[in-house]
N, C-alpha and C positions, 0 to 999 in steps of 0.2 A: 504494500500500500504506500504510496507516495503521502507524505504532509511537508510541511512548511517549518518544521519544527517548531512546534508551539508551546507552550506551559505544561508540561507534565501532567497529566491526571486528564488534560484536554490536548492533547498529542498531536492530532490530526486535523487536517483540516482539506478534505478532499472530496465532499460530497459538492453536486448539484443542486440549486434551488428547487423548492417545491414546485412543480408547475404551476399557473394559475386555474385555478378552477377546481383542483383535486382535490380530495375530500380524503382526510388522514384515516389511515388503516393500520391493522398491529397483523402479525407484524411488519415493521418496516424499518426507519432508521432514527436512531437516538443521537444526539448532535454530542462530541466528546470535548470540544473548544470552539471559541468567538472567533468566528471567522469575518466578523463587522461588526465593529463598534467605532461610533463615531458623533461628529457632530451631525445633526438635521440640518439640512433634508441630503445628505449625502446618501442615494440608496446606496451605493457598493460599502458603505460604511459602517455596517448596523450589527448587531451583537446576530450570533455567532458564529462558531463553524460548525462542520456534523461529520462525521463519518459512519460507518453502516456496522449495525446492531441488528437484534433480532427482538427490542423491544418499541421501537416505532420511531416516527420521524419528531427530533424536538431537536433543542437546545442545551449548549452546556455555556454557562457561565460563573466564573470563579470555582473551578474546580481546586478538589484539593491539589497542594504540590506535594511533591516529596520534600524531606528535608535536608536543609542543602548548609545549616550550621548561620550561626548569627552575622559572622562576617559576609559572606556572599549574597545573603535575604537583603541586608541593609546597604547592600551597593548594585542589587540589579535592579535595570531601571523600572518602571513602574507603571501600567495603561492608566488610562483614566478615561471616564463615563466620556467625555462628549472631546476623546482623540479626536484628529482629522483620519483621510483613511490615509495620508501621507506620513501622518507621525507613526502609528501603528504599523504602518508596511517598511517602513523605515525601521523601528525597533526588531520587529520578526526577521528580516532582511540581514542584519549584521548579525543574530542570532543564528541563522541555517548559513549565511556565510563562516562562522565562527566555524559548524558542527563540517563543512565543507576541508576545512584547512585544518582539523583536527582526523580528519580520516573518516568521517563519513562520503554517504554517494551521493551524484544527484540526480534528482529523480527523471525520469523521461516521458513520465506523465502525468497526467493526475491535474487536480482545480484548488486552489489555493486563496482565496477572495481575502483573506485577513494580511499577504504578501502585494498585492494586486493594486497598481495606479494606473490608472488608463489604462493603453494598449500592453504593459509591462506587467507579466504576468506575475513577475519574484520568482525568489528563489526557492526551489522544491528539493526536500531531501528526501532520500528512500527512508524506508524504515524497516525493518527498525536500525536505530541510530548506535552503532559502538560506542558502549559506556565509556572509553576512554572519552571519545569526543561528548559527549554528556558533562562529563565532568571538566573537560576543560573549559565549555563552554558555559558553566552555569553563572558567570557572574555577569552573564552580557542576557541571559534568561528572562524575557518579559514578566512583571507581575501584573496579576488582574487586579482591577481597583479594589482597593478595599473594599469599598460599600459593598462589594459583589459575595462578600464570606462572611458567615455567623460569627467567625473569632475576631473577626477587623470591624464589625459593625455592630453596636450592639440594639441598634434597632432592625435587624435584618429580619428578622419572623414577620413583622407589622409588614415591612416595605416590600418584601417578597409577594406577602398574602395581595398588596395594594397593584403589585405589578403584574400578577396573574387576573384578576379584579379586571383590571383596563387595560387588558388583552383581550379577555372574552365579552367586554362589554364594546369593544371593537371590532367583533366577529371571527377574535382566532380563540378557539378553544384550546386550551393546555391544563397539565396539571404537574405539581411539583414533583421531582423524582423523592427528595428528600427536603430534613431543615437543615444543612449548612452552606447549599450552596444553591444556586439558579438553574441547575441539569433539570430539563421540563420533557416532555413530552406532550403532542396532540393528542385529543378525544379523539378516541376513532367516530368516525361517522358525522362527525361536522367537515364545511369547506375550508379550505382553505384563501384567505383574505388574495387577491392578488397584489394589493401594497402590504402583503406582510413587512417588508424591511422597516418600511417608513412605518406603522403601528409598533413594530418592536421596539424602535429607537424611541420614539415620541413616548411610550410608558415608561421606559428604562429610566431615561430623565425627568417624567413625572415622578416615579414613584422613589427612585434612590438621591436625586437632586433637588427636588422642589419646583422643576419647571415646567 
């Protein structure tokens, strides 16, 4: 499977958009990292990425990481709710270049949208990635924003509930996989929004920003 090298726990990022019109079914694909997050109304910008499961199609956002020790957490650099999709694919970008020059591969194929500015697709790494290069490149390792994790936020439970809330009051139906992080999944048997991106990002900043 080809990703972009992304935050550990959300790894991948090499699914395709939902079609418009398609109405979510299980199984299908559960999204493992943000493969868009950004400022509005940037669609290519919008939280996440997804790669394919066998428990449906959704979203991972602020997935757990591994631990990588107090000095390397406090110097890699850090996403945040309303990125451009340039500062984001910039981040991931010297991240999978890192895992590239430590002895990783690069991929020859695969969809990457959280690497991705205009016609410049970024850089795609095979996977899986040689723990060496893992480890050399952890301190160049994007982190999800805080607000995005129950241990970094401590209003996370409320803002979570707020941001599933006004998603389905927006016409995308989802439900939480868990309480520490944002990993969601579609109801099966509702549609699918055709501005899903533009609804995901406009809640995300709703409900974790105030805007």
């Amino acid at each position: 499977m080809a990703a972009a090298g992304l935050i550990a726990g959300c790894g991948s990022a090499t699914g395709q958009g939902n079609q418009p019109g398609r109405v979510a079914s299980l199984p299908d694909r559960v999204a493992s990292l943000p493969d868009r997050v950004a400022s509005l109304p940037d669609r290519a910008a919008s939280l996440p990425a997804r790669s394919s499961t066998a428990q449906g199609t959704g979203r991972s956002q602020g997935s757990r990481e591994p631990s990588t020790g107090t000095t390397s957490a406090a110097t890699r650099p850090v996403l945040r709710l309303d990125d451009s999709q340039a500062r984001r694919a910039a981040l991931y970008n010297a991240y999978s270049a890192c895992l590239l020059s430590h002895g990783a591969s690069r991929a020859t194929h695969g969809m990457a949208p959280a690497v991705a500015v205009g016609n410049h697709l970024g850089i795609l790494v095979q996977q899986p990635v040689p723990p060496r290069a893992q480890a050399a490149c952890v301190n160049v390792l994007p982190r999800n924003p805080p607000q995005l994790q129950a241990s970094t936020n401590p209003h996370f439970h409320s803002e979570s509930l707020a941001y599933v809330d006004c998603l389905r009051r927006h016409g995308e139906w989802v439900r939480l996989l868990n309480g520490y992080n944002l990993n969601w999944t579609f109801v099966a048997g509702h549609p699918v929004p055709d501005n899903e991106a533009g609804i995901e990002n406009g809640c995300l900043l709703q409900a974790f920003a105030g805007r």
